[in-house]
Short mmCIF file of the C-alpha atoms (twelve columns), coordinates in Angstrom:
data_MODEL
# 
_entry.id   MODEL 
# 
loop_
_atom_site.group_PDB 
_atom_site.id 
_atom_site.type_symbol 
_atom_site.label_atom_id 
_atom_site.label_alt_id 
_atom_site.label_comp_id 
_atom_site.label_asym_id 
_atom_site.label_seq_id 
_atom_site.Cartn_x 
_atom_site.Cartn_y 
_atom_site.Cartn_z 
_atom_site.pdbx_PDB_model_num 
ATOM 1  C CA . UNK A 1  -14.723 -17.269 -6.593  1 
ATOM 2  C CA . UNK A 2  -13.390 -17.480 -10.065 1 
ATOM 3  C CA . UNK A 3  -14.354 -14.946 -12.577 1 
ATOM 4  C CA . UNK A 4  -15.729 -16.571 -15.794 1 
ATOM 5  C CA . UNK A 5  -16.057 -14.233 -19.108 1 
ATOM 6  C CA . UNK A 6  -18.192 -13.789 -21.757 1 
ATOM 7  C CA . UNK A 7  -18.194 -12.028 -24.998 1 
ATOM 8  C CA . UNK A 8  -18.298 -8.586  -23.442 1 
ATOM 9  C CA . UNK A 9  -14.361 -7.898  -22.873 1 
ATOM 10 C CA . UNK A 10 -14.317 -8.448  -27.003 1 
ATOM 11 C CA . UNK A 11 -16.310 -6.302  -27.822 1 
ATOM 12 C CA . UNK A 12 -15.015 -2.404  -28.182 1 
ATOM 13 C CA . UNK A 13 -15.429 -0.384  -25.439 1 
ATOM 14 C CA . UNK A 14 -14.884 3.368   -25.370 1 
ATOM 15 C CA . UNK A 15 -11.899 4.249   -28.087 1 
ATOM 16 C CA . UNK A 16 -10.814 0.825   -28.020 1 
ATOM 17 C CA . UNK A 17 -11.506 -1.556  -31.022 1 
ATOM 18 C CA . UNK A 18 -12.840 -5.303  -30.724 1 
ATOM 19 C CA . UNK A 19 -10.793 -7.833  -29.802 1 
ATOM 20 C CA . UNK A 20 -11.717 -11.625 -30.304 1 
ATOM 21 C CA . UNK A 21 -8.439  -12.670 -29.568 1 
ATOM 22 C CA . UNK A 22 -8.464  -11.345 -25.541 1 
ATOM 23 C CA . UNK A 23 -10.616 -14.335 -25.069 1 
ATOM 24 C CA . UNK A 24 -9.405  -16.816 -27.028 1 
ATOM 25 C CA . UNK A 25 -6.287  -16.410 -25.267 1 
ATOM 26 C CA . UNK A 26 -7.899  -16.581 -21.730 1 
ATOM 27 C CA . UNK A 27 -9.562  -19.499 -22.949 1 
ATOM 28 C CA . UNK A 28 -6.248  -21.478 -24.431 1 
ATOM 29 C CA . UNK A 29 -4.064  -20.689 -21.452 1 
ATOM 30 C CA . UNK A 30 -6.194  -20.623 -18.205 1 
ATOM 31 C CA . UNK A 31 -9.253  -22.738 -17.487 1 
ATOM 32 C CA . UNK A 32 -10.379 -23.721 -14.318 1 
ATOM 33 C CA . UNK A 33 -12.504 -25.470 -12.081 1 
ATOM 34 C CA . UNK A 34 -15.744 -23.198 -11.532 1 
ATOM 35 C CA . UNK A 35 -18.603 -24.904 -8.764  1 
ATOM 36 C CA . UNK A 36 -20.202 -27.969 -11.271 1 
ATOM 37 C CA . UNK A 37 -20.228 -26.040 -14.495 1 
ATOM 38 C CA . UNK A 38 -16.527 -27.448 -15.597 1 
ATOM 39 C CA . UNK A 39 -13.037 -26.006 -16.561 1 
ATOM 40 C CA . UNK A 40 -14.161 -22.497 -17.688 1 
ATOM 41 C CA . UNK A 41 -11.951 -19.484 -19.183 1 
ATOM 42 C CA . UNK A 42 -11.649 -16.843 -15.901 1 
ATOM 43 C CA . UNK A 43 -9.974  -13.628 -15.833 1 
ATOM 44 C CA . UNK A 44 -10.642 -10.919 -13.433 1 
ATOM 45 C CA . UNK A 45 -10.538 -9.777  -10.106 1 
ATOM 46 C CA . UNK A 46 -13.394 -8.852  -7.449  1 
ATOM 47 C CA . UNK A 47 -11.843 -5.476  -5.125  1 
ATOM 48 C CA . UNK A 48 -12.908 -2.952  -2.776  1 
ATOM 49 C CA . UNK A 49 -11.845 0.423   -3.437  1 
ATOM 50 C CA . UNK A 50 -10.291 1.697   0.319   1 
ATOM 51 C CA . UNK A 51 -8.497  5.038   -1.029  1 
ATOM 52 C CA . UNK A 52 -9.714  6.619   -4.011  1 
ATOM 53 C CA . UNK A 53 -7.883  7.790   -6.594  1 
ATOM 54 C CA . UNK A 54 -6.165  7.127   -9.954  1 
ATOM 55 C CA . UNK A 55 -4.483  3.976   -10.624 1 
ATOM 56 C CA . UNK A 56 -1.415  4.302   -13.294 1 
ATOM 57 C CA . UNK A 57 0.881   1.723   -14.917 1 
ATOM 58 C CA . UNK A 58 3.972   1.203   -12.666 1 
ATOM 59 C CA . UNK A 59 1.372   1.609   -9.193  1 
ATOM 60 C CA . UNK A 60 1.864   -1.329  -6.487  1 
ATOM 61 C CA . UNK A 61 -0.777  -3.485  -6.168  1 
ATOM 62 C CA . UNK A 62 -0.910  -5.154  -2.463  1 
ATOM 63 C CA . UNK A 63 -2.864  -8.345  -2.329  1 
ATOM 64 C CA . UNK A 64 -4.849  -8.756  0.657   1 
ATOM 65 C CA . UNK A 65 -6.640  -12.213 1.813   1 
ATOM 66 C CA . UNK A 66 -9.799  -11.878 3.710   1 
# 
């Protein structure tokens, strides 16, 4: 199912600072189709963690359809 956002990813988390713009950007370049509620802004994924462990930029990520 699609993941629609609120105002939490804006807001700062941890070290990082606010962000309005992370949304507005979701919101300008994908909206779609979520159950009767309309065109919504979505980003996110749903996962299952099957190895733990770190995750670092460059890692391969390996869709799997279930």
């Amino acid at each position: 199912m699609p993941t629609p956002r609120c105002v939490v990813p804006t807001l700062s988390h941890g070290d990082l600072p606010p962000d309005p713009q992370i949304m507005r950007t979701v919101a300008s370049r994908h909206r779609i189709p979520v159950l009767d509620l309309g065109r919504l802004s979505c980003v996110g994924v749903y996962l299952d963690v099957v190895e733990p462990g770190a995750v670092r930029i460059g890692d391969a990520v390996t869709r799997v359809d279930g």
